[in-house]
N, C-alpha and C positions, 0 to 999 in steps of 0.2 A: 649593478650587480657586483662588479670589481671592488668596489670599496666596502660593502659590506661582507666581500668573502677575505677581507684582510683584516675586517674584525674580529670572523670567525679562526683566523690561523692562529692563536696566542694558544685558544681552546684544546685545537691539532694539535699543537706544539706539544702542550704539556698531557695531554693523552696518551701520544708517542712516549713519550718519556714514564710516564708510568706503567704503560704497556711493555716496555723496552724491545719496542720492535715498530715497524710503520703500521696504521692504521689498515686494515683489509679493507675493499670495498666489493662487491659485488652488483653488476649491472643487469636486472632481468630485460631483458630485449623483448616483451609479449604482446605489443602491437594492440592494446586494451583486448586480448583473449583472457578467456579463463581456464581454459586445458592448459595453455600451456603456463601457466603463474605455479599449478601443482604438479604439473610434471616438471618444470624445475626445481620445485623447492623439495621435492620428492627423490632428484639425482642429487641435492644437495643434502640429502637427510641421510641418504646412503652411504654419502662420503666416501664413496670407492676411489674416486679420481682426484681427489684436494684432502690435504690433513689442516687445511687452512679454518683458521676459526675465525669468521665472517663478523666485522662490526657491524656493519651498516651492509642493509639489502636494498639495493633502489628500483622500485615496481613501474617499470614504464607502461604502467596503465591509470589512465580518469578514471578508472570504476574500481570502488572500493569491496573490500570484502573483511571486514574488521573481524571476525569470529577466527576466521582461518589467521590472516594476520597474525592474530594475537598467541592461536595454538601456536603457528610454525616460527615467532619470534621466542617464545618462552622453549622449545625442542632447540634448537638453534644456538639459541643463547646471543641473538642479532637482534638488532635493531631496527626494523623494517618501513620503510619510508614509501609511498605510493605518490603518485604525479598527476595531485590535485591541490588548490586551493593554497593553504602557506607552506604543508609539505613540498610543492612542485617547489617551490622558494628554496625550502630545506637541502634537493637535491640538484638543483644549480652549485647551489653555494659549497655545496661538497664537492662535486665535479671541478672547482675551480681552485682547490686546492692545490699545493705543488708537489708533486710525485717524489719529492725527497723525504714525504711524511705519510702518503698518501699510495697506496698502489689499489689499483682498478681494473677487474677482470669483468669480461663482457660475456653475459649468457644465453643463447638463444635456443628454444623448444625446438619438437621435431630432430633427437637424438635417440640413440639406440642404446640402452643400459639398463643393468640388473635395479628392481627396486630393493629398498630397505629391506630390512627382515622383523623391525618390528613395527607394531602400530603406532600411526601417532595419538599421542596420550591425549583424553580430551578434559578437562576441569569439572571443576566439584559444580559450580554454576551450570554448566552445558549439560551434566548428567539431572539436575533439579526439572530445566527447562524441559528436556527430554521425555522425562515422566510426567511430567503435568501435560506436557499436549498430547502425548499418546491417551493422556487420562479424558481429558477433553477432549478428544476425538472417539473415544470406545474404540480404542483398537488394542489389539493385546501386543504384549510389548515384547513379545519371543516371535512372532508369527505375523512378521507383517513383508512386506513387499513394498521399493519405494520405485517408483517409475518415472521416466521424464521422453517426451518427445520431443522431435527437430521440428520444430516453429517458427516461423520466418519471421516473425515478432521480434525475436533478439536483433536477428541481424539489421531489420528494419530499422529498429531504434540506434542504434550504434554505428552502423554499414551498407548504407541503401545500396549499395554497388556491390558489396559483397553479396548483400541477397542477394540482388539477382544471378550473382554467379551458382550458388547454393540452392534455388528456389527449387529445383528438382529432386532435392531431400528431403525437402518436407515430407513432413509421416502425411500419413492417411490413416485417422481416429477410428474409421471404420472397420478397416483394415485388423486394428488392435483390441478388438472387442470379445474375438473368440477369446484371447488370453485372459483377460480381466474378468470375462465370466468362469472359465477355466479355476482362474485362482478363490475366486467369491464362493464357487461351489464347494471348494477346497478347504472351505471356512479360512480363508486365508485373504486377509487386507490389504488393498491397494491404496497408495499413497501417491499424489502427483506430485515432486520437484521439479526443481528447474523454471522455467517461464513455460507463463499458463498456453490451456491447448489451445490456440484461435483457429480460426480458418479450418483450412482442411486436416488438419491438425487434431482436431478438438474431437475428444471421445464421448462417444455418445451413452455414457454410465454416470450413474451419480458415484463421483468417490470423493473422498478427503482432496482438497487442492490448496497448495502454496498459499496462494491470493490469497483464502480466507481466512489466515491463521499467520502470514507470515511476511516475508518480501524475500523476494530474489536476490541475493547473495546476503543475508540475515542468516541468525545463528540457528532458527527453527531449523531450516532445510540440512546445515551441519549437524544438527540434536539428531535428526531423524537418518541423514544416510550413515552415520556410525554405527548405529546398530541396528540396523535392518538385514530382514533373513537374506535377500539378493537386493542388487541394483538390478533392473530390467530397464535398458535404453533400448529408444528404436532408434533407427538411421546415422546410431553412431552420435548423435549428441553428448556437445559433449559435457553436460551434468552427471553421467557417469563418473567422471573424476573425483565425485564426490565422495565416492565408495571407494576408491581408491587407497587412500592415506590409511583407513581403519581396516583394511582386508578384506571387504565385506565380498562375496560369489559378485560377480557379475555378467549377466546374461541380454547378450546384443542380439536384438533382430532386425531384420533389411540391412544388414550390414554393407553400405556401399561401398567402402576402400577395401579391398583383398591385401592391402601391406599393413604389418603391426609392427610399430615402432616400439614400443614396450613391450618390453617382454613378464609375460603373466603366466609363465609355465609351474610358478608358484602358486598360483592364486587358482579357485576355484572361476572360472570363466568358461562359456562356450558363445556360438558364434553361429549367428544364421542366414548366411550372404545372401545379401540378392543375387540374382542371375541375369549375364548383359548377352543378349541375343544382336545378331546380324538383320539387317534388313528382310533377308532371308528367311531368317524364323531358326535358324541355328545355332545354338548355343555356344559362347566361348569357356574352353576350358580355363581351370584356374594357373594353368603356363600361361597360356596365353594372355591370360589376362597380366601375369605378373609381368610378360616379356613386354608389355607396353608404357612408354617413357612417360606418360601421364597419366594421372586416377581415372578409371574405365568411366566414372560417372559425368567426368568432363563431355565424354566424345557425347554419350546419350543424353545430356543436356544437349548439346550440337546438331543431335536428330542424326548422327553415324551409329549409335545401336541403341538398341532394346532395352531399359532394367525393368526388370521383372520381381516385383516385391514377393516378401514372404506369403503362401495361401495358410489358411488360419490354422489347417494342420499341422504345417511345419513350427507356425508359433505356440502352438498348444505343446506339441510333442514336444519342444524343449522347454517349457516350460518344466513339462513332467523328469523329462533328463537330470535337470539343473537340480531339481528337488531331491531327487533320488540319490545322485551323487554327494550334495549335503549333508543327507539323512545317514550315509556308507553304504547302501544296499544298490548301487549302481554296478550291475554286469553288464558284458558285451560279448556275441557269440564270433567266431572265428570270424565268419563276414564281415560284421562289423572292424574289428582288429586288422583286416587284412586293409580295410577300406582307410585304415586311418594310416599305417605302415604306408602306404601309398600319396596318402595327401600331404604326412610329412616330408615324405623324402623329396618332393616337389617342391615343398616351401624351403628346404634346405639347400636348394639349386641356386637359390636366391642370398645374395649375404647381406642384403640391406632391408631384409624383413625376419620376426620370426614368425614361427609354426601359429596357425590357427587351429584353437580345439574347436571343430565345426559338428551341430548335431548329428546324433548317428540317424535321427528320422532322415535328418538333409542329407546324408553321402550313402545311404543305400538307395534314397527314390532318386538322387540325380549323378549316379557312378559316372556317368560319362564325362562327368567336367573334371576326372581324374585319369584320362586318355593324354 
């Protein structure tokens, strides 16, 4: 490797010199995740924290996503390199460079920071593609809805060990069925991204799905969460991210972590926790929940509490919240207001989360997890 990265130093050399400064480099640290590959390139699109302008981005992840790629190297204006096949070659051999030409900052997810303010811009190709699947699919292209559930398929494939740390977020498809008839009713189209529903997972409706139009991290599922009316994630999956970059609303149900590392106090977002109960049968407040040094849904994997998923009402009724507040015709009566005055100033106790917009159906029928 040594002798081929001293072939590559003439190249550096004269880089440097045309640049008249050292070469940037940039390390994403993402462990083959996908949250976090766009939550970094998302603090780095911001620019709030570096005026540094990035040569080279090196994705320490095997699993490519070439659509995204190519957007966030053309916004950027970098050169993005992922840690497969001759690129992993590519990004050795840059790491072996000498830091007299050469400087290298390391970045890893799971950070607290404002996103961009604008979209990211998607190509004349991405918009083509876009319209012809919606066309092929008969779904109208103002009014659709793009959805993804937690499927232990991903992790299966990637992190047998991760699943099973995880396997207690698997959605429950049946579970999700009042929404999707909710929205059908609605004259309004449901879309599955992300990895297909397997297992318990798997919803029991005929709707448009990934598989049969696309693959999993392909440019379909990027065509489609750009401009969709919301993202609807359950259990916090995280293919939501995909709506992210383009601003799209989005609306979590079963939400198992009560801590938000991003802050979406910009973006159209609400939130429909689950609820972690005691052996007892009594509910913990959202203090308490915040005041414990691990994600609540650790311990009830462990069989120390209860989660209790969303019932189809609460999924419904934000469903209808989320719509309304898009539409601008969303009020809230003093109750409501007083209910929400409350749940923030609780999440403000805490400085290593922010505020969750939680349904106003979820904080009138469960006020007491705001004791």
């Amino acid at each position: 490797m040594l002798p081929l990265a001293l072939l590559v130093l003439p190249i550096v050399v004269l880089l440097t010199i045309f640049k008249r400064r050292k070469l940037h480099l940039a390390v994403l640290d993402i462990d083959n995740e996908f949250a976090p590959f766009i939550e970094i390139m998302e603090y780095l699109r911001a620019g709030k924290d570096f005026e540094t302008k990035w040569d080279f981005l090196l994705i320490l992840s095997k699993y490519s996503h070439e659509t995204l790629d190519d957007l966030y190297a053309e916004q950027l204006n970098s050169l993005i390199i992922r840690r497969h096949g001759f690129s992993g070659l590519v990004q050795q051999v840059l790491l072996l460079q000498p830091n007299t030409f050469l400087s290298v900052t390391r970045l890893v997810g799971s950070r607290t920071f404002s996103l961009p303010d604008s979209e990211l811009s998607v190509s004349d190709a991405l918009i083509t593609l876009r319209n012809e699947t919606l066309n092929d699919l008969e779904i109208d292209h103002d009014n659709f809805v793009a959805m993804a559930v937690f499927t232990l398929q991903y992790d299966e494939e990637r992190d047998p060990r991760e699943a099973r740390k995880v396997a207690i977020l698997e959605s429950h498809g049946d579970g999700l069925v009042a929404g999707v008839d909710y929205l059908r009713e609605s004259d309004i189209d449901v879309v599955l991204l992300g990895s297909p529903d397997t297992k318990r997972a798997k919803v029991p409706r005929d709707i448009p799905r990934l598989s049969a139009f696309g693959k999993l991290g392909g440019a379909h599922e990027v065509a489609l969460a750009s401009v969709c009316s919301y993202f609807w994630n359950d259990s916090d999956v995280g293919a939501w991210w995909l709506g992210l970059p383009f601003k799209r609303p989005i609306l979590t149900t079963n939400k198992p972590r009560i801590r938000m590392k991003t802050n979406l106090s910009d973006y159209e977002h609400l939130v429909v926790p689950v609820r972690y109960a005691r052996p007892d049968g009594s509910d913990l407040t959202f203090r308490e929940l915040l005041m414990m040094k691990s994600a609540p849904f650790k311990s009830a994997a462990r069989g120390e509490l209860v989660m209790i998923r969303n019932s189809p009402d609460e999924i419904v009724e934000a469903h209808r919240e989320i719509r309304a507040r898009i539409s601008g015709i969303w009020s809230e009566d003093t109750q409501i207001q007083t209910l929400r005055d409350r749940c923030q100033q609780i999440f403000l106790e805490f400085a290593d989360t922010f505020p969750m917009r939680i349904s106003a159906h979820f904080l009138a029928k469960h006020a007491h997890l705001l004791d």
